[in-house]
C-alpha positions as a Markdown table, in Angstrom:
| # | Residue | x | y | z |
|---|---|---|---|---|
| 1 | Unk | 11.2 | 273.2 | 131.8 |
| 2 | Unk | 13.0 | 269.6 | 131.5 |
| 3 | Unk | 12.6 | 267.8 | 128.0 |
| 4 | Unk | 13.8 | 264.6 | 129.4 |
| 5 | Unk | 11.7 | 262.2 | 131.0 |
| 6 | Unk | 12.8 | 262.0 | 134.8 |
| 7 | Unk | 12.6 | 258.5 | 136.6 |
| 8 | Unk | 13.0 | 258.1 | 140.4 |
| 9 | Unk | 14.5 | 254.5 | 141.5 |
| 10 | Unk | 14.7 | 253.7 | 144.4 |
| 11 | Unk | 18.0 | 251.1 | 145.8 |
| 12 | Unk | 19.8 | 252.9 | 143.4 |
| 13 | Unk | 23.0 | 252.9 | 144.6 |
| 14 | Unk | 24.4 | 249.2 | 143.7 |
| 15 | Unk | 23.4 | 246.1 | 142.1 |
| 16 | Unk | 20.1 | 245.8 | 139.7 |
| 17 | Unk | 19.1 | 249.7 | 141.2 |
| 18 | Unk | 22.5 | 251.1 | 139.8 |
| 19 | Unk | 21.7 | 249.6 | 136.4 |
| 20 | Unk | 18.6 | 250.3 | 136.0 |
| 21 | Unk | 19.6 | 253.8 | 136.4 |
| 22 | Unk | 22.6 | 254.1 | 134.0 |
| 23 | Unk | 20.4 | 252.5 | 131.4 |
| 24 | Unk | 17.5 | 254.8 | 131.8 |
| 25 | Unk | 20.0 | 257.1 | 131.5 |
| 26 | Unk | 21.4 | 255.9 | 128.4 |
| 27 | Unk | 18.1 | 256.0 | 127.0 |
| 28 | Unk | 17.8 | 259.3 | 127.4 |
| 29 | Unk | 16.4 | 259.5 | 130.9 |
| 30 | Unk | 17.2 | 261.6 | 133.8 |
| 31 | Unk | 17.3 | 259.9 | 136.8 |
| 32 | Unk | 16.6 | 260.7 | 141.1 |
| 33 | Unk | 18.5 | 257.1 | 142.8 |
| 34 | Unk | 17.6 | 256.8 | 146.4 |
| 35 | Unk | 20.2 | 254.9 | 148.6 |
| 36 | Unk | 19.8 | 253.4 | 152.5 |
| 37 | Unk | 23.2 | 254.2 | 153.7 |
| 38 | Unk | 25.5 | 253.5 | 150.8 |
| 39 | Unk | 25.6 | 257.6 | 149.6 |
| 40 | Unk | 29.4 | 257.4 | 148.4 |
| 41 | Unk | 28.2 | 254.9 | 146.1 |
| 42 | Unk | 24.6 | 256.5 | 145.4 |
| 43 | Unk | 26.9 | 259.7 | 143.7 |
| 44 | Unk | 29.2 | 257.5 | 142.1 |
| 45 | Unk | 26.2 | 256.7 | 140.4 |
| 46 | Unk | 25.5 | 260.2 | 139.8 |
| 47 | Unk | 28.6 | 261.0 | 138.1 |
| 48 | Unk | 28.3 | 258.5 | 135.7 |
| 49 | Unk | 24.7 | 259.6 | 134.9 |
| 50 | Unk | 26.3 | 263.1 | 134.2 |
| 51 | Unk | 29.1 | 262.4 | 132.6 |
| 52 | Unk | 26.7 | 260.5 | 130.0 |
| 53 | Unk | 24.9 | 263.8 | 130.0 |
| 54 | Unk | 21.5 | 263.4 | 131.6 |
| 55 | Unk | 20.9 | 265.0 | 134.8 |
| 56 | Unk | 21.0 | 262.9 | 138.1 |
| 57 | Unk | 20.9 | 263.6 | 141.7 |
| 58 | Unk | 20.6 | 261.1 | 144.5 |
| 59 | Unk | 18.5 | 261.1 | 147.9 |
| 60 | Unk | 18.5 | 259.0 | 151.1 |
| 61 | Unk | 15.5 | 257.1 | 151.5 |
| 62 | Unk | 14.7 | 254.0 | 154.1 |
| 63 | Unk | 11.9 | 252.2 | 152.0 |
| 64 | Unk | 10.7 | 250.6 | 154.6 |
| 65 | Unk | 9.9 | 253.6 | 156.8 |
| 66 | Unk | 6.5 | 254.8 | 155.7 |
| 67 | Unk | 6.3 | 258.0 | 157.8 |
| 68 | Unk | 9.6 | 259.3 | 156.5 |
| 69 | Unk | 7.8 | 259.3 | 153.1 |
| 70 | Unk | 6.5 | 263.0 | 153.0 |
| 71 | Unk | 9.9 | 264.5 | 154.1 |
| 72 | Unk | 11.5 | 262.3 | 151.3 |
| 73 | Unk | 8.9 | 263.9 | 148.9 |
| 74 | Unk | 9.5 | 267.3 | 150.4 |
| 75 | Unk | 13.1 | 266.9 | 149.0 |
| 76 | Unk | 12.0 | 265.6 | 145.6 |
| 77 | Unk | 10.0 | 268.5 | 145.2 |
| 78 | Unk | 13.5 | 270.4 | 145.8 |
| 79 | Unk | 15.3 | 268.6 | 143.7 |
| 80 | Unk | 13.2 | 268.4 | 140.8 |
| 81 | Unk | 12.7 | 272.5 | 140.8 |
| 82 | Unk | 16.4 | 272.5 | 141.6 |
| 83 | Unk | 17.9 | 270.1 | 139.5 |
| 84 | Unk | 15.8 | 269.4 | 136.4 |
| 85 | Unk | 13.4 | 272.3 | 136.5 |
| 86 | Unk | 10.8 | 270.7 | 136.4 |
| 87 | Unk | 7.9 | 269.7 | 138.9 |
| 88 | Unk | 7.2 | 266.5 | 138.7 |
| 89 | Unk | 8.6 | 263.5 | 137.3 |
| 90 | Unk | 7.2 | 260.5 | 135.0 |
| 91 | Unk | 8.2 | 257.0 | 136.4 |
| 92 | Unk | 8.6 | 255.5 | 139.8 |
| 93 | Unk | 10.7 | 252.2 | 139.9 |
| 94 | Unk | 10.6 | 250.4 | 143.0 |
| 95 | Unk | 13.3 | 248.5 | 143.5 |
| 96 | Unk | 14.8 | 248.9 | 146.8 |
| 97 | Unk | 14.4 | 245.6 | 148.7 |
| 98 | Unk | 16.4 | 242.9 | 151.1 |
| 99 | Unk | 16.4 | 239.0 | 150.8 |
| 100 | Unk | 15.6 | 236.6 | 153.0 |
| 101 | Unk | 16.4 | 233.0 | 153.5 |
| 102 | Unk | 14.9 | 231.5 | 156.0 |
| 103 | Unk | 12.8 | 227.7 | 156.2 |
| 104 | Unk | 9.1 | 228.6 | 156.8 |
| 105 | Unk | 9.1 | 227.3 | 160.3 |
| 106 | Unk | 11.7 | 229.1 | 161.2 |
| 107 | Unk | 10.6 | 232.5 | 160.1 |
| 108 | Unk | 10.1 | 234.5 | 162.5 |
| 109 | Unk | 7.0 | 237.7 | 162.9 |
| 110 | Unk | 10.7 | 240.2 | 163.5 |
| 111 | Unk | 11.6 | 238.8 | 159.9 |
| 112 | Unk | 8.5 | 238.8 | 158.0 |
| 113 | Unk | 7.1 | 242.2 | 159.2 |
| 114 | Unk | 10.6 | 243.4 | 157.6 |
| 115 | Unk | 10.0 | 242.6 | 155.0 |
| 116 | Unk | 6.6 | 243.2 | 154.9 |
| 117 | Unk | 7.8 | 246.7 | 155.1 |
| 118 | Unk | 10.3 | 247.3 | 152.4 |
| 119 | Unk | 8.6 | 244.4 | 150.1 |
| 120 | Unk | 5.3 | 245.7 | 150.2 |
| 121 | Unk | 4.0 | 248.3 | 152.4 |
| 122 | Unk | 6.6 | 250.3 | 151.2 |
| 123 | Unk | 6.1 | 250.6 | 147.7 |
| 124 | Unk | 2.5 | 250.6 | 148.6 |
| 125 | Unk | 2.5 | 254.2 | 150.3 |
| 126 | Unk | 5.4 | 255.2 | 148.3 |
| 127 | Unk | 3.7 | 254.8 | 145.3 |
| 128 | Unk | 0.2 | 256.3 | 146.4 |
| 129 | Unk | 2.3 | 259.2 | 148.0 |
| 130 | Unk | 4.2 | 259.8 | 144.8 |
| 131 | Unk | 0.8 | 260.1 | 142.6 |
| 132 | Unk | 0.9 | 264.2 | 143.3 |
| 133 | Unk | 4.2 | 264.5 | 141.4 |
| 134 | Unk | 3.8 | 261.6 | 138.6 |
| 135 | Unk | 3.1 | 263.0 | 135.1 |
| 136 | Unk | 0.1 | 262.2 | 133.4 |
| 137 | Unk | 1.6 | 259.4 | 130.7 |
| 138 | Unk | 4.0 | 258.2 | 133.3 |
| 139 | Unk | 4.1 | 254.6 | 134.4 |
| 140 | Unk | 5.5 | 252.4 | 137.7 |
| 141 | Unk | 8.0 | 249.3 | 137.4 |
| 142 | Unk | 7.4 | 247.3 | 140.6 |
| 143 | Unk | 10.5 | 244.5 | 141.0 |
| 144 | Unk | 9.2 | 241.4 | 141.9 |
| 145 | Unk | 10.9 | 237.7 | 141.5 |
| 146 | Unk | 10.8 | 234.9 | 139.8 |
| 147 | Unk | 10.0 | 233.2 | 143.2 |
| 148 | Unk | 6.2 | 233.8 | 142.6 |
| 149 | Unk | 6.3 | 231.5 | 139.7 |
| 150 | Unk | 8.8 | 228.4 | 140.9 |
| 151 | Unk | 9.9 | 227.7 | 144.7 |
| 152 | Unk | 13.4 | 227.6 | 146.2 |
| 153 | Unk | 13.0 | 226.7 | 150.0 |
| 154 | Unk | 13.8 | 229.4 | 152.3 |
| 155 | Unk | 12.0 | 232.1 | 150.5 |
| 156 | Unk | 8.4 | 231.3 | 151.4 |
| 157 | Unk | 7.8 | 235.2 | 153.3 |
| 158 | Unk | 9.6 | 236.5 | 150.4 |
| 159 | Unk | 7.8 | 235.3 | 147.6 |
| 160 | Unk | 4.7 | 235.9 | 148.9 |
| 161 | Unk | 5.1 | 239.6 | 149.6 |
| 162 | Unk | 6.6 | 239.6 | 145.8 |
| 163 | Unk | 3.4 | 237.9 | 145.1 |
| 164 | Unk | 1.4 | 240.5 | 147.0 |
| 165 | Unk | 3.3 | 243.3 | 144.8 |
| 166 | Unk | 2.5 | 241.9 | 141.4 |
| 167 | Unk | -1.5 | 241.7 | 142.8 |
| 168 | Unk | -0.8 | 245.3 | 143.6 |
| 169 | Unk | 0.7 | 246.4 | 140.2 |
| 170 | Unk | -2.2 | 245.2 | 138.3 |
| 171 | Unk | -4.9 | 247.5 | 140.6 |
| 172 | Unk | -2.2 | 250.2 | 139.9 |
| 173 | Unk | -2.8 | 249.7 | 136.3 |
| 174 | Unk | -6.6 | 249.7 | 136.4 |
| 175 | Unk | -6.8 | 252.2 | 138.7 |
| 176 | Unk | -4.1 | 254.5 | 137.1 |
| 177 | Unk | -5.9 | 253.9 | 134.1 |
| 178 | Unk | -7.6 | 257.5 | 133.6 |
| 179 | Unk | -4.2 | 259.0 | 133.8 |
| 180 | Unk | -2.4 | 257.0 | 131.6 |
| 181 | Unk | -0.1 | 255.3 | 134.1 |
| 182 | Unk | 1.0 | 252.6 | 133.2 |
| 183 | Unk | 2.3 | 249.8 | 135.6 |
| 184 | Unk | 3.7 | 246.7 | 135.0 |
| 185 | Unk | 6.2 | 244.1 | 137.0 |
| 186 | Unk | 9.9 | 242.8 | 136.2 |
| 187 | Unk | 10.3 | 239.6 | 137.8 |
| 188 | Unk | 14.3 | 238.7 | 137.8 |
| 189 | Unk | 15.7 | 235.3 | 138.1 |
| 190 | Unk | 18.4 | 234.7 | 140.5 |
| 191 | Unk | 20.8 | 237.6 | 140.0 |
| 192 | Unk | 24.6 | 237.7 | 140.5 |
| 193 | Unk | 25.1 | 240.9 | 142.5 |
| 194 | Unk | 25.7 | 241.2 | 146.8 |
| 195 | Unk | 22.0 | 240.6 | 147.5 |
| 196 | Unk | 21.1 | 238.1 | 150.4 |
| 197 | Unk | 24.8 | 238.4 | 150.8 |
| 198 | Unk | 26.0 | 237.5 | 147.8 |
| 199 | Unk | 24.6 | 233.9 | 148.2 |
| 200 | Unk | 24.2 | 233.6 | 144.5 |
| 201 | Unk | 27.1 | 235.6 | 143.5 |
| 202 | Unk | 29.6 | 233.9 | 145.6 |
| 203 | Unk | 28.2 | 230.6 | 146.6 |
| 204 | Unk | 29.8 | 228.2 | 143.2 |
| 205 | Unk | 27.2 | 225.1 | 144.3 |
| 206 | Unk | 24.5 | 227.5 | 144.0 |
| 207 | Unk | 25.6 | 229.4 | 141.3 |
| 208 | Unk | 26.0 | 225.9 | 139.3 |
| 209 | Unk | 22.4 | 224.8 | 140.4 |
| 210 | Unk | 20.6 | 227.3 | 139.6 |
| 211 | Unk | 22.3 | 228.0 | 135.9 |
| 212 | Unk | 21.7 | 224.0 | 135.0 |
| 213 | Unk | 18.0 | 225.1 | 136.0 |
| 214 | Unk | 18.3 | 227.8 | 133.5 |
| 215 | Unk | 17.5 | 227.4 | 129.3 |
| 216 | Unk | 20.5 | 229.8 | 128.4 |
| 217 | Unk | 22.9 | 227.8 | 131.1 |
| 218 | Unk | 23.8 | 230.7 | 133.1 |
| 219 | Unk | 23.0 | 232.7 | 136.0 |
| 220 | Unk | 21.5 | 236.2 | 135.4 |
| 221 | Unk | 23.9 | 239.9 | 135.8 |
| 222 | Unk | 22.6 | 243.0 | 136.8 |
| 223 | Unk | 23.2 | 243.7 | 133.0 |
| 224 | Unk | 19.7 | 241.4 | 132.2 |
| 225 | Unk | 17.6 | 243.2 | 133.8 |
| 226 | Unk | 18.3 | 247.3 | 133.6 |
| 227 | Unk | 17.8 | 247.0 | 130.3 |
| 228 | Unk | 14.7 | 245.9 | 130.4 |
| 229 | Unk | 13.2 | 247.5 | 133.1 |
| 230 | Unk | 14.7 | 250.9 | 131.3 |
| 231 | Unk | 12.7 | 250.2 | 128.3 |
| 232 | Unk | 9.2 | 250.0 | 129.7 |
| 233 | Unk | 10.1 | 253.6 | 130.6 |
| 234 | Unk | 10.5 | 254.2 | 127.0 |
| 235 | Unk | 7.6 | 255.4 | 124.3 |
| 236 | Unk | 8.1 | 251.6 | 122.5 |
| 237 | Unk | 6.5 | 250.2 | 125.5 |
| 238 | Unk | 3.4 | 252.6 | 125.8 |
| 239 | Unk | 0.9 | 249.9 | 124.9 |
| 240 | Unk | 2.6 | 247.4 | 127.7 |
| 241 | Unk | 0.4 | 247.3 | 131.1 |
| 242 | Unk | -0.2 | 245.4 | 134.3 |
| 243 | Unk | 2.2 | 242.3 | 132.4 |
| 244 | Unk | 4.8 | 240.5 | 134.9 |
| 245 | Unk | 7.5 | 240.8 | 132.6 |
| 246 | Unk | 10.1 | 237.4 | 134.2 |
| 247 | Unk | 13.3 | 237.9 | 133.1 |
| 248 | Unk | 15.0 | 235.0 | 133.6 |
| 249 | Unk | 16.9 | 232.9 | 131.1 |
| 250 | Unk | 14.0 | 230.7 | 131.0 |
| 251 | Unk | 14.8 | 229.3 | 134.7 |
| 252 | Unk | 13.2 | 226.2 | 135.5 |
| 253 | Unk | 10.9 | 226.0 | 132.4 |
């Protein structure tokens, strides 16, 4: 059987989902990355977990679609038997997600339920569905945002479902509890990848804004947060449960 640890992470194909995964696989992990439609780039992201030498293999997966979730685990089951030899795996990372920005009287129920879906009800059944094949000793990093703690207009349906997870994460915890899974939340400040379009990527006004709103002066990197969320998957972080970790430059402090 595998001797690595074996993390599934889902929106693993670009942004903070493709470094999350390169760093758990730097730490030793070996990864399964789901992708939406971006596959090219989802085993891109497999090569470089190989050619670091952990094992990686990447599956499609639609988050949001709750009664694809048993097929999906049908092909984990392959893969892990296939891939890793092993038959289960030890941390789920949900991650995959869409953004939203939108005034509150303006939202509309098309909007909000979907994001209700891939923010929330997602990673809800996801994770209960993936309880079968998560080791004993394992743990679940949900993604939130540092939305639930300040407010940027235009985000009000998406910080409150990111609200709703880190609720969530904390019943994980105690409820988890007998098995010795862990949960916890990673909470990222505003991120420079293509999220929401690139807003804060590409948009310089802002991108200025929000860094002179941030202690360290700068807007965050997908580089700030795999890291991070790659070491609560790591033995240091055993005695670390149901905590928001925020990992923001100290935005708006």
């Amino acid at each position: 059987m595998s001797s690595s640890k074996i993390a599934l992470v889902t929106g693993g194909s670009r942004g903070l989902g493709k470094n999350m995964a390169q760093n758990l696989a730097q730490k030793g992990l070996d990864v399964i990355l789901t992708y939406h439609s971006q596959q090219a780039e989802a085993e891109s992201v497999v090569a470089e977990i190989t050619a670091l030498g952990q094992k990686a293999v990447a599956l499609q997966l639609d988050a949001s679609q709750v009664s694809t979730f048993g097929g999906f685990f049908e092909q984990v089951k392959t893969a892990l038997r296939d891939t890793f030899d092993a038959d289960r795996f030890d941390f789920l990372i949900n991650n995959a997600g869409t953004g939203l920005y939108a005034a509150y009287a303006e939202t509309t129920e098309q909007q909000f339920d979907e994001l209700l879906n891939i923010h929330l009800k997602g990673p809800f059944f996801l994770t209960q569905q993936a309880l079968p094949l998560l080791n004993d000793g394992g743990g679940i990093v949900n993604i939130s945002s540092g939305l639930t703690r300040i407010t940027f207009p235009g985000s009000s349906a998406y910080a409150s479902l990111k609200t709703a997870v880190e609720t969530l994460t904390k019943y994980q915890a105690k409820e988890l509890a007998s098995r010795r899974i862990r949960a916890n939340v990673v909470a990222p400040g505003a991120i420079e990848t293509d999220f929401g379009g690139g807003r804060t990527r590409d948009n310089k006004e802002i991108n200025a804004h929000i860094a002179g709103l941030t202690a360290l002066g700068r807007v965050g990197l997908p580089t700030d947060i795999g890291p991070v969320v790659a070491f609560l998957c790591t033995p240091e972080a055993e005695w670390i449960d149901a905590q928001r970790l925020e990992v923001s430059g100290g935005q708006a402090i």
